[in-house]
SERO-4910 file (N, C-alpha, C, O; in steps of 0.05 Angstrom, whole numbers):
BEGIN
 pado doro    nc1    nc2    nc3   cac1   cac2   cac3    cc1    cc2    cc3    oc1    oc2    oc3
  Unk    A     66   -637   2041     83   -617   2030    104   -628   2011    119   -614   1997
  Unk    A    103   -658   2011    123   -667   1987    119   -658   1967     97   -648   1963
  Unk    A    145   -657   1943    136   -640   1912    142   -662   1893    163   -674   1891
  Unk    A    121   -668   1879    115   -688   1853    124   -677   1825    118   -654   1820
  Unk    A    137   -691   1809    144   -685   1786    128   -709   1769    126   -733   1774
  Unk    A    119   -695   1750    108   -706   1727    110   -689   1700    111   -665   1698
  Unk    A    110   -709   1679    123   -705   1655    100   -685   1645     76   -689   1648
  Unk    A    118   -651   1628     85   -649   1614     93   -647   1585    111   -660   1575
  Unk    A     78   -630   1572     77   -634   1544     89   -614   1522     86   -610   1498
  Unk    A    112   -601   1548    142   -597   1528    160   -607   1527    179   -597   1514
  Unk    A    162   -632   1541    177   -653   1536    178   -658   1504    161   -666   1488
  Unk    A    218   -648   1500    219   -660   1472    249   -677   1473    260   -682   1494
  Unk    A    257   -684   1450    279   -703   1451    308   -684   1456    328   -686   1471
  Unk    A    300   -663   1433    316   -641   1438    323   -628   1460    346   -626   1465
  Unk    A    307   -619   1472    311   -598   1501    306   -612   1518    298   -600   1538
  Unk    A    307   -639   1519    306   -650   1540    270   -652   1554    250   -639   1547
  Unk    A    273   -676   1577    251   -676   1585    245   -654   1610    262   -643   1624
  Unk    A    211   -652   1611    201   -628   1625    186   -640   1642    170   -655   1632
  Unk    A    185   -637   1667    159   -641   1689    147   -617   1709    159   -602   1724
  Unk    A    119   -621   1702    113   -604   1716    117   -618   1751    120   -641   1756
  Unk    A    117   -591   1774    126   -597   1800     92   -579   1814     81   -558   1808
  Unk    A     85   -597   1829     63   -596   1847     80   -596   1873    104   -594   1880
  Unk    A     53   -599   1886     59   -599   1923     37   -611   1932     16   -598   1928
  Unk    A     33   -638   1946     18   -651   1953      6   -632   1976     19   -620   1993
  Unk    A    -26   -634   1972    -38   -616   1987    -63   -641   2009    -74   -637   2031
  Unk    A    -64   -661   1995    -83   -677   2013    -77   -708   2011    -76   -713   1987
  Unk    A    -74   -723   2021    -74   -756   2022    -93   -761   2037    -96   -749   2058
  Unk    A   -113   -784   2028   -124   -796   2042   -141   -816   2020   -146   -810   1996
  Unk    A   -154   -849   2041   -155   -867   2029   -188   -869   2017   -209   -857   2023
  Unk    A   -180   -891   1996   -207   -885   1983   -222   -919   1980   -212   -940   1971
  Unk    A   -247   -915   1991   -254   -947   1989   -286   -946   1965   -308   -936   1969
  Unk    A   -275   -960   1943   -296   -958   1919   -319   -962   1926   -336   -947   1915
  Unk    A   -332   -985   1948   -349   -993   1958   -371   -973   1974   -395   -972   1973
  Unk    A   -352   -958   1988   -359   -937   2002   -373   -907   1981   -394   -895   1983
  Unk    A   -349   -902   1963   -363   -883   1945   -381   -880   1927   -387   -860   1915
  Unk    A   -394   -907   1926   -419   -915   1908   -443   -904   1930   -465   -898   1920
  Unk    A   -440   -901   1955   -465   -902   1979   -470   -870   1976   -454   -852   1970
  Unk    A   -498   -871   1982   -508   -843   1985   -529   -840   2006   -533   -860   2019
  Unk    A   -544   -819   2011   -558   -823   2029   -580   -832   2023   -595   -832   2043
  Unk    A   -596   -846   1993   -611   -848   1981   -610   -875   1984   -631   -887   1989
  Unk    A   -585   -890   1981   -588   -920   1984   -610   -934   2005   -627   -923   2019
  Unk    A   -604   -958   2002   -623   -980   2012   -604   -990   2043   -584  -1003   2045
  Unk    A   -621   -977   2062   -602   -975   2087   -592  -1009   2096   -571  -1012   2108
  Unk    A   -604  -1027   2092   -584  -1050   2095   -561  -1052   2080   -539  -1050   2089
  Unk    A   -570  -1056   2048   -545  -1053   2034   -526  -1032   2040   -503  -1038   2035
  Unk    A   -532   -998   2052   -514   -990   2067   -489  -1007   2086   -466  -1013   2081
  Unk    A   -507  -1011   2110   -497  -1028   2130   -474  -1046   2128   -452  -1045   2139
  Unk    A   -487  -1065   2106   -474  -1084   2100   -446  -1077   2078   -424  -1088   2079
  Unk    A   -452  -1059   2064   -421  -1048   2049   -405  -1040   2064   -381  -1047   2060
  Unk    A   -412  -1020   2087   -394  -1016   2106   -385  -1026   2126   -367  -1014   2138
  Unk    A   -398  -1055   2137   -383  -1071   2160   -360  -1092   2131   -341  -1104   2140
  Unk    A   -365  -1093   2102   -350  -1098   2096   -330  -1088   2084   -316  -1104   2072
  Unk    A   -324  -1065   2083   -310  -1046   2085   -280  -1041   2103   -259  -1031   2097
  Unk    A   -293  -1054   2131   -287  -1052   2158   -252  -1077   2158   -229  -1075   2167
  Unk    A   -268  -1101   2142   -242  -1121   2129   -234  -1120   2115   -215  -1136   2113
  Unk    A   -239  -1101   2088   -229  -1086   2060   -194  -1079   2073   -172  -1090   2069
  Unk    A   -205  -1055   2089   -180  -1035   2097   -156  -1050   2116   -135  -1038   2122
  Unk    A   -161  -1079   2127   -130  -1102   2137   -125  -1110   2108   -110  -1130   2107
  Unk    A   -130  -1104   2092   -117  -1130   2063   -103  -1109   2047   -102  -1085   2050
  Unk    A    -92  -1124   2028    -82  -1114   2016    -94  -1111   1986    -77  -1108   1968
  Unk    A   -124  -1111   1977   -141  -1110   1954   -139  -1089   1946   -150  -1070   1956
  Unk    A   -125  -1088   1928   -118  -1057   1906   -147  -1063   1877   -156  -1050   1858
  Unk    A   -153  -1087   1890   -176  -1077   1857   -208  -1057   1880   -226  -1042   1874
  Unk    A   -202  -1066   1898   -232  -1044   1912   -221  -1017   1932   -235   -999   1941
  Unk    A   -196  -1019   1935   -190   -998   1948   -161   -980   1945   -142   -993   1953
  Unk    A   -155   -955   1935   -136   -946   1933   -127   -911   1949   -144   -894   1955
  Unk    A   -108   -910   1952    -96   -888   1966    -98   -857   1946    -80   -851   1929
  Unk    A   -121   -839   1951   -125   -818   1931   -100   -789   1940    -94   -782   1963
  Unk    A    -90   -777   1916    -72   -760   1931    -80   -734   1910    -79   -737   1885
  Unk    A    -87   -706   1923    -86   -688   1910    -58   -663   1912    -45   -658   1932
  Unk    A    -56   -651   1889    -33   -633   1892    -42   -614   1883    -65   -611   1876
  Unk    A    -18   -595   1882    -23   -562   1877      1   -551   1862     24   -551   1869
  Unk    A     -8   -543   1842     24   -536   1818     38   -509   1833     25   -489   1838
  Unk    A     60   -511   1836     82   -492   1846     85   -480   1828     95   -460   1836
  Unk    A     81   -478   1798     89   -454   1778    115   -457   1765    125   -441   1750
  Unk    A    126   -486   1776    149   -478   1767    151   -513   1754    139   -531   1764
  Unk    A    173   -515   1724    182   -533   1715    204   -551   1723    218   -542   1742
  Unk    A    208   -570   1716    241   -582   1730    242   -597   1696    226   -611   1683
  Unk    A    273   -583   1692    273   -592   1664    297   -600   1664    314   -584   1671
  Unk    A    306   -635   1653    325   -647   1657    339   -653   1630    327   -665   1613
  Unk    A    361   -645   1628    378   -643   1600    407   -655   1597    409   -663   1620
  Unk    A    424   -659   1589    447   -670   1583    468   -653   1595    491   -661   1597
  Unk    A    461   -626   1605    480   -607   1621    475   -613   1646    494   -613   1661
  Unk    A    446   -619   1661    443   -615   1689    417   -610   1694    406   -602   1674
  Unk    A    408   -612   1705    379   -598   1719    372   -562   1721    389   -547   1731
  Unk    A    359   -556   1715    344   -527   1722    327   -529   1717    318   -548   1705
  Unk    A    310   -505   1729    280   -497   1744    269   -465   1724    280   -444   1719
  Unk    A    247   -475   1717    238   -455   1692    208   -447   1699    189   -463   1695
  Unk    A    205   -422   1709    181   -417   1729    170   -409   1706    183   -404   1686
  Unk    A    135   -408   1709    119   -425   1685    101   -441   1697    102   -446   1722
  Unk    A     83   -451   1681     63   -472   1684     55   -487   1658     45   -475   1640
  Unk    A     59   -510   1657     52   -533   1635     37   -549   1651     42   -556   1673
  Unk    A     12   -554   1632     -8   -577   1643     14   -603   1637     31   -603   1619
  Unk    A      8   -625   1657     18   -649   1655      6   -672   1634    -15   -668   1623
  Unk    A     17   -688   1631     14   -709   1608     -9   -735   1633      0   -748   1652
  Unk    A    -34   -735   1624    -51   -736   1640    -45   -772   1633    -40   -779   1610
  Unk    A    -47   -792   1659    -40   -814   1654    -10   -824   1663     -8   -846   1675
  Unk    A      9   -810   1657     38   -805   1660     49   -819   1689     31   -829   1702
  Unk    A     67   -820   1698     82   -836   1726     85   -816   1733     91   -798   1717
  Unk    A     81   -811   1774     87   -790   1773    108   -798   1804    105   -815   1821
  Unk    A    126   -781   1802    152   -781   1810    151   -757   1837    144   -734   1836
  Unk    A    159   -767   1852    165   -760   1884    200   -756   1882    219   -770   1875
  Unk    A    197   -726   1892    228   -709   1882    249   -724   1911    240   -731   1933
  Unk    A    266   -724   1905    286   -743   1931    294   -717   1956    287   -694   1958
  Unk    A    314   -734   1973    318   -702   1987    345   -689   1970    348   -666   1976
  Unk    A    358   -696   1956    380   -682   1948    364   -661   1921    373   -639   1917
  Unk    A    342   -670   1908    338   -653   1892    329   -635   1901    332   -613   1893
  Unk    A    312   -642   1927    294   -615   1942    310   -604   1951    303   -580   1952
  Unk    A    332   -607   1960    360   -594   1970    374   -569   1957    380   -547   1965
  Unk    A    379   -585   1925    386   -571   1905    367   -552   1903    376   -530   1910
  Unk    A    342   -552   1896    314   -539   1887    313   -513   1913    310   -490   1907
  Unk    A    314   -519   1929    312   -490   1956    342   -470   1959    343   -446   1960
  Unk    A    368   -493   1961    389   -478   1971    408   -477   1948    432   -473   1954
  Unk    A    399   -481   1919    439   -476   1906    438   -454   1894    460   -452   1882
  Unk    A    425   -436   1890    433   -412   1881    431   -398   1907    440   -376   1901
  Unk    A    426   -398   1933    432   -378   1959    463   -390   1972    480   -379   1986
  Unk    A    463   -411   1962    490   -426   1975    508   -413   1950    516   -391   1957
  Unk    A    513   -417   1934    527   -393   1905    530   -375   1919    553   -372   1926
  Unk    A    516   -362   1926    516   -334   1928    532   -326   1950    543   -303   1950
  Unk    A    537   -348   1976    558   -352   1999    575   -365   1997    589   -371   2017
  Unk    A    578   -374   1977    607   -388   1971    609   -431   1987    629   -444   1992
  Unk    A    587   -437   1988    583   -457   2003    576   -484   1986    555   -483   1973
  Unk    A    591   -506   1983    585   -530   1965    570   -541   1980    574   -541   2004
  Unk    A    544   -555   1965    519   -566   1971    532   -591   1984    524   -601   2005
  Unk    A    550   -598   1972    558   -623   1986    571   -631   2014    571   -652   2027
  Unk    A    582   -603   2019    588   -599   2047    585   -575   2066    601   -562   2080
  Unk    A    558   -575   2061    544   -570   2091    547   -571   2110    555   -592   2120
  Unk    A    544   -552   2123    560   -571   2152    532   -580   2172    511   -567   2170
  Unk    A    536   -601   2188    514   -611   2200    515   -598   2225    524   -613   2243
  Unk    A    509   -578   2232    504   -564   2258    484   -539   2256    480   -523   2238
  Unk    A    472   -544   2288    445   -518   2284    450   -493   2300    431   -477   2304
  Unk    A    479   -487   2311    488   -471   2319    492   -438   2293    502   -438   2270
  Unk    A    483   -420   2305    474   -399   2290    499   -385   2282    499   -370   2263
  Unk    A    514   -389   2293    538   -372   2289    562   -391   2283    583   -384   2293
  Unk    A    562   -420   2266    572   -428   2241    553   -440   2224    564   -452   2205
  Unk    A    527   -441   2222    508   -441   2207    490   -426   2206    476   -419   2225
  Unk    A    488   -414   2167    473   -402   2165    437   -409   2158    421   -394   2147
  Unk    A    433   -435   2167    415   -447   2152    395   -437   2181    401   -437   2205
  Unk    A    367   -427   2163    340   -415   2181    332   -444   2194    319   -441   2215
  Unk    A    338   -472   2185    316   -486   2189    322   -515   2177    342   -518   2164
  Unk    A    303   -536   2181    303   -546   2162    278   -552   2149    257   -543   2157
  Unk    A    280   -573   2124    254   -584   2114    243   -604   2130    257   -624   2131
  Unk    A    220   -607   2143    214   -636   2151    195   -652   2130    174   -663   2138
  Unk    A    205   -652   2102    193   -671   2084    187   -699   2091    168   -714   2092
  Unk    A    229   -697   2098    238   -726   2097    233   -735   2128    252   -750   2133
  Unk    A    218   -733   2152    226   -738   2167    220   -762   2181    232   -776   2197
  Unk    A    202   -764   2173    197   -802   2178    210   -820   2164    204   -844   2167
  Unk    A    233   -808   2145    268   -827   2154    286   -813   2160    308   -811   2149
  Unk    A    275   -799   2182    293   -783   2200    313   -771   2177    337   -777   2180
  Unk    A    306   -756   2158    330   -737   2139    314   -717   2135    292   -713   2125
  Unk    A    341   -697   2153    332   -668   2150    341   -649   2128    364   -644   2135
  Unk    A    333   -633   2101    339   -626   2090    338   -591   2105    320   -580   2116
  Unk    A    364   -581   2100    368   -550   2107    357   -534   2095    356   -538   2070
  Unk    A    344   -509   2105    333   -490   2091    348   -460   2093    350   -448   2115
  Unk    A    354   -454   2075    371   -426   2069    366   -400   2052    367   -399   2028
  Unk    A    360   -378   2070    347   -354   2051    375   -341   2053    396   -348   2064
  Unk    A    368   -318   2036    385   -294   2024    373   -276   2045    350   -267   2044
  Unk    A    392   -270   2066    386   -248   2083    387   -226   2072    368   -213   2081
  Unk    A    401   -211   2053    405   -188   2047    386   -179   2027    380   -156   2021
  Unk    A    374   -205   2016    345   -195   1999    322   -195   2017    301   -183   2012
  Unk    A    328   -213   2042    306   -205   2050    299   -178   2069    277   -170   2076
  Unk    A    320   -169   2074    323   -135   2092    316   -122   2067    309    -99   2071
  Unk    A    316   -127   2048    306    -99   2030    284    -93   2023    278    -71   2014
  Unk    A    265   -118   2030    247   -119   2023    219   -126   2043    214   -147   2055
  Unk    A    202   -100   2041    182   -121   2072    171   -145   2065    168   -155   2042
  Unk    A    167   -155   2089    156   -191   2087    139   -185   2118    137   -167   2135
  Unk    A    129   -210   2113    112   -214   2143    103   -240   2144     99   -255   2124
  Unk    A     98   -245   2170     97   -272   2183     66   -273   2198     59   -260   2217
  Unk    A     54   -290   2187     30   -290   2199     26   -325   2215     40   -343   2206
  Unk    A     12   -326   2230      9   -356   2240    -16   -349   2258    -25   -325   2260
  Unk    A    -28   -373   2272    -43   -362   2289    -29   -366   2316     -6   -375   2317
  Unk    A    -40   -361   2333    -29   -362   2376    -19   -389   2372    -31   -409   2365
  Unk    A     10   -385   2381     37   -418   2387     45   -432   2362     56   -454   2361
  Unk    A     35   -409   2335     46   -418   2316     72   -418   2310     79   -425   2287
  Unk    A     91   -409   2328    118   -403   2327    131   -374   2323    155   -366   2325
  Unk    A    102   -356   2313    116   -328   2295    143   -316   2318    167   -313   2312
  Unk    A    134   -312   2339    158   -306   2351    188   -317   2347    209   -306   2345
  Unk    A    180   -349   2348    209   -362   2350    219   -356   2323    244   -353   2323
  Unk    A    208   -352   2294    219   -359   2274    232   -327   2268    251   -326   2252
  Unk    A    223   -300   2283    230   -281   2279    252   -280   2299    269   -267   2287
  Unk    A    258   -283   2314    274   -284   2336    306   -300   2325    330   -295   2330
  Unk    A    291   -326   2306    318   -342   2288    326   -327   2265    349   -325   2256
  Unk    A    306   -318   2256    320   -292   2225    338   -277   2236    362   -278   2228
  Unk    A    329   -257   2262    348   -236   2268    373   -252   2280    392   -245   2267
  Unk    A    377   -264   2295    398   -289   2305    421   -284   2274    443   -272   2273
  Unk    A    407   -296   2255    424   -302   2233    429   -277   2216    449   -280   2202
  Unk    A    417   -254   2213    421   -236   2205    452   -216   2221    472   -204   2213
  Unk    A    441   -223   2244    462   -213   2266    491   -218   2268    509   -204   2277
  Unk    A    491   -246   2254    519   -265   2260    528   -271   2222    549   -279   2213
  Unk    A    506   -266   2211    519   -276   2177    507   -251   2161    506   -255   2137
  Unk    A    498   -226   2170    494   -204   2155    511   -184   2153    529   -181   2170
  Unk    A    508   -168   2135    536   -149   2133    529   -122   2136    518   -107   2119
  Unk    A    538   -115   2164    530    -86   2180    501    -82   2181    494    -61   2171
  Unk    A    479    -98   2190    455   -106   2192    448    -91   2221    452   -101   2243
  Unk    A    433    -62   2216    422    -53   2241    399    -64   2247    384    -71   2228
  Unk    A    393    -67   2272    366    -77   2285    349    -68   2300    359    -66   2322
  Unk    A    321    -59   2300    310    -37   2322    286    -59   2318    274    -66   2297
  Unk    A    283    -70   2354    253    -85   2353    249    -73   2373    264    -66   2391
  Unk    A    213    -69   2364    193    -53   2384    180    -76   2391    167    -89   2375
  Unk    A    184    -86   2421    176   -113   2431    154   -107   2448    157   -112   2472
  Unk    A    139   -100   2442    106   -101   2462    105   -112   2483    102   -104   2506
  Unk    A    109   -144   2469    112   -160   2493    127   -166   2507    124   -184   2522
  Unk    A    153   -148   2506    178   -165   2520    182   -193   2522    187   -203   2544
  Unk    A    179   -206   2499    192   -229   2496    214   -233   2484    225   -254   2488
  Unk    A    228   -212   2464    251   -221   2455    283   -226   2475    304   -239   2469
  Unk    A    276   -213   2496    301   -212   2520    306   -249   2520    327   -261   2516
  Unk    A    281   -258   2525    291   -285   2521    293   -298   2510    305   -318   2517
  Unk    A    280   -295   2471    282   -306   2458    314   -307   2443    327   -324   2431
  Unk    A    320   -273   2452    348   -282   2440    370   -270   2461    386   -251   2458
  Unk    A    364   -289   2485    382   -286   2510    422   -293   2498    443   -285   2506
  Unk    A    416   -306   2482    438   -320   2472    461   -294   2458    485   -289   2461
  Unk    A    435   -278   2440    451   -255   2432    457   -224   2448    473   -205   2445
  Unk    A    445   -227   2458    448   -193   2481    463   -208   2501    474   -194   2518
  Unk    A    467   -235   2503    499   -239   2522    527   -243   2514    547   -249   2526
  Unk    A    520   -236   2486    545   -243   2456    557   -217   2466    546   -195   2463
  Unk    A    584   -221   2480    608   -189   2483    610   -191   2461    586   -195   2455
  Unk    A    622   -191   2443    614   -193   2407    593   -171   2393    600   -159   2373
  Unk    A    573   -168   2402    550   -165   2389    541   -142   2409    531   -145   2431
  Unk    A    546   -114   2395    537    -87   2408    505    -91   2406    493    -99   2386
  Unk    A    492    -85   2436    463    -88   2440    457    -81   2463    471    -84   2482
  Unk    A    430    -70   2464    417    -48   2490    392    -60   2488    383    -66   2466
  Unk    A    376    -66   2517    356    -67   2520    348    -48   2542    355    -47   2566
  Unk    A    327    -27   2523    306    -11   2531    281    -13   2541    261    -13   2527
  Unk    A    281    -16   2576    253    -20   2593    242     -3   2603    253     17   2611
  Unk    A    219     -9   2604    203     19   2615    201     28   2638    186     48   2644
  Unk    A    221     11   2661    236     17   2686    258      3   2688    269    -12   2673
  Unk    A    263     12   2712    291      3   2720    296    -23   2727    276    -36   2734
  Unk    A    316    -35   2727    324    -60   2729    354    -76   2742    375    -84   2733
  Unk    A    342    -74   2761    367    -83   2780    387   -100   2783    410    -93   2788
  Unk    A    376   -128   2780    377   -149   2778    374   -177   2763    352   -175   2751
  Unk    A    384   -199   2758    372   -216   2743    343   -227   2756    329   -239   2740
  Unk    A    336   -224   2780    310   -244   2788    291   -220   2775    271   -225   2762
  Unk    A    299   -192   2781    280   -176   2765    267   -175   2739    244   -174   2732
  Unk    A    291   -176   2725    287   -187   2696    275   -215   2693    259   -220   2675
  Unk    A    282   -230   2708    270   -254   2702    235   -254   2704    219   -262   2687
  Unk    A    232   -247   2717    199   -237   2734    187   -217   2712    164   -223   2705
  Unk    A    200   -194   2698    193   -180   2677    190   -185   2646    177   -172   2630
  Unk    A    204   -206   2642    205   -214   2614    186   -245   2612    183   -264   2628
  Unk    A    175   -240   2589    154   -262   2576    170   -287   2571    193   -285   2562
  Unk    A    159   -310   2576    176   -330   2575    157   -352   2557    133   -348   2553
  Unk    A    167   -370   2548    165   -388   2529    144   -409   2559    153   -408   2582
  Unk    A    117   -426   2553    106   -437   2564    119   -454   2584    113   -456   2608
  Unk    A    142   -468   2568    155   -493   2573    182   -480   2589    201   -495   2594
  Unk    A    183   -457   2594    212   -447   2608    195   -425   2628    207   -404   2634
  Unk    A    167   -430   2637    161   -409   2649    170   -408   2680    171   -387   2693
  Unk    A    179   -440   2691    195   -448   2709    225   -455   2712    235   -466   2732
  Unk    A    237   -448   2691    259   -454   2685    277   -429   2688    280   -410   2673
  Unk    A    290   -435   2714    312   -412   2724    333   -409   2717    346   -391   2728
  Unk    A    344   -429   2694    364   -429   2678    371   -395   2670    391   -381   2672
  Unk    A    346   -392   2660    341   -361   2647    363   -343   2655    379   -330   2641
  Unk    A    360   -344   2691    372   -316   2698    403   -320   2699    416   -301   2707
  Unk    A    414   -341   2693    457   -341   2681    453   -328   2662    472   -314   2655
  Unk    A    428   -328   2647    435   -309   2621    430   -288   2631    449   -274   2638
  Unk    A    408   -281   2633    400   -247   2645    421   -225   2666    420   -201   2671
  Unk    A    436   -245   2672    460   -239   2702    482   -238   2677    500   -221   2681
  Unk    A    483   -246   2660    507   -247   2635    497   -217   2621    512   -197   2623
  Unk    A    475   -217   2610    465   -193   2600    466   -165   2619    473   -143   2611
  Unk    A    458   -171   2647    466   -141   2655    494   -135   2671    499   -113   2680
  Unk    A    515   -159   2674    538   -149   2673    552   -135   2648    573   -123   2647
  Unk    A    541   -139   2636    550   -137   2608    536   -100   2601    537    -89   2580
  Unk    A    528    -94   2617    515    -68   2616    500    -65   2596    505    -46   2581
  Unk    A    474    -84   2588    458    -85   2566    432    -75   2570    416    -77   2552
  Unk    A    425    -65   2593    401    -62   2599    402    -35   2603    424    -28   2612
  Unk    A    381    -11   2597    367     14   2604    348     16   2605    333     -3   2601
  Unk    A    337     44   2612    307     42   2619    296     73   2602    310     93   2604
  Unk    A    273     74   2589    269     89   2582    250    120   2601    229    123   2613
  Unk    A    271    137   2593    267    165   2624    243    191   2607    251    211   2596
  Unk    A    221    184   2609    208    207   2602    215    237   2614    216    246   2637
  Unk    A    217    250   2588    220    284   2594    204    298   2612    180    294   2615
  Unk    A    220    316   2625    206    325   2658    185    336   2644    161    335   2650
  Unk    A    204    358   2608    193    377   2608    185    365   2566    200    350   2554
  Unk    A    160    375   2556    149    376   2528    161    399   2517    158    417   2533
  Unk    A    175    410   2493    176    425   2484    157    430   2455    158    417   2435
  Unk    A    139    454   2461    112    451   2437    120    457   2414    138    474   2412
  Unk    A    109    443   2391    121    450   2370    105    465   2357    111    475   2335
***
């Protein structure tokens, strides 16, 4: 998922230089020896290319073997000028041959959050380093950088995104729950008069956002399809995360949430009135 910049061919002296920005979509290694073989060859000379092959890949021989990387153009330019950097969505073929340049974390930084950080009043330079939802508004972070452990923050525009439908697809333990469960979190605590109505099938959100239905702060009702007495009840009724399916921690929250008079139950009509 790293993003590559390479030079393309509106690069001028005038307006400054232009690179097009990809997104590495595959790495993996390439041994010349190997790609000459087919199934047609002469099965010793097979054999034998590939048990030597086998001592190719400890060395360090860049004339028989090299690291192939494909990418995928993002649509968008990074065009660097004597004022500053900006981003000019578009597509320019690249200057085929050219060096191609691996974006750092401060530019990917810049590139995701400085016009949503503008827009909240927040200098890129001081961020604050905490993942607490209610003094940061950041969804997330990047794990570009993370095999040198540097996490770059990720920051949407809540208020564009309530206006507009979106949807989250993944497949089973892809997270869709947790990541919807962190939008509304942040919508809740950094949105402005942000109503919320979730139809939870599964009754998992009680725990996903135990944190916020025990917020005295934060007006909120949970509607069950019976009654509910207790925290061991609730505990026993609500869907739990794999890794907390034994974890009784749960019910200080749930015992927080129905002192807090957060819980009802939904009372079907004795009587239908026909329309």
């Amino acid at each position: 998922g790293m993003i590559l910049a390479i030079e393309n061919f509106k690069s001028t002296p005038e307006e400054g230089k232009r690179y097009t920005l990809t997104e590495i979509a595959r790495i993996f290694p390439e041994h010349f020896g190997l790609r000459g073989l087919s199934d047609y060859s002469y099965y010793p000379m097979q054999f034998e290319i590939i048990q030597q092959s086998v001592s190719d890949w400890r060395s360090n021989d860049k004339s028989s073997m090299m690291i192939q990387i494909q990418s995928i153009p993002i649509n968008y330019d990074f065009v660097l000028t004597d004022e500053g950097v900006k981003y000019e969505k578009g597509f320019t073929y690249p200057i085929v041959g050219e060096i191609v340049h691996i974006l750092n974390k401060d530019t990917i930084n810049q590139m995701y959050n400085q016009r949503v950080l503008d827009k909240i009043g927040v200098n890129i330079k001081n961020i604050p380093d905490v993942s607490d939802a209610r003094r940061n508004s950041r969804l997330g972070t990047i794990k570009m950088f993370e095999a040198s452990k540097t996490m770059v923050p990720i920051f949407i525009d809540y208020e564009n995104l309530v206006r507009y439908h979106f949807g989250i697809f993944a497949f089973t333990g892809g997270g869709k729950s947790n990541l919807v469960s962190n939008i509304l979190r942040r919508l809740v605590y950094h949105g402005q008069d942000t109503k919320i109505v979730i139809f939870d099938v599964s009754c998992e959100y009680p725990f996903l956002l135990m944190d916020v239905f025990a917020d005295a702060n934060v007006p909120s009702k949970i509607v069950l399809e019976a009654p509910i007495w207790n925290e061991d009840q609730l505990y026993e009724s609500v869907v739990k995360p794999r890794d907390f399916e034994k974890d009784e921690r749960a019910k200080l929250g749930f015992k927080r949430i129905i002192d807090l008079d957060r819980i009802a139950f939904y009372r079907k009509p004795r009587f239908i009135i026909p329309t």
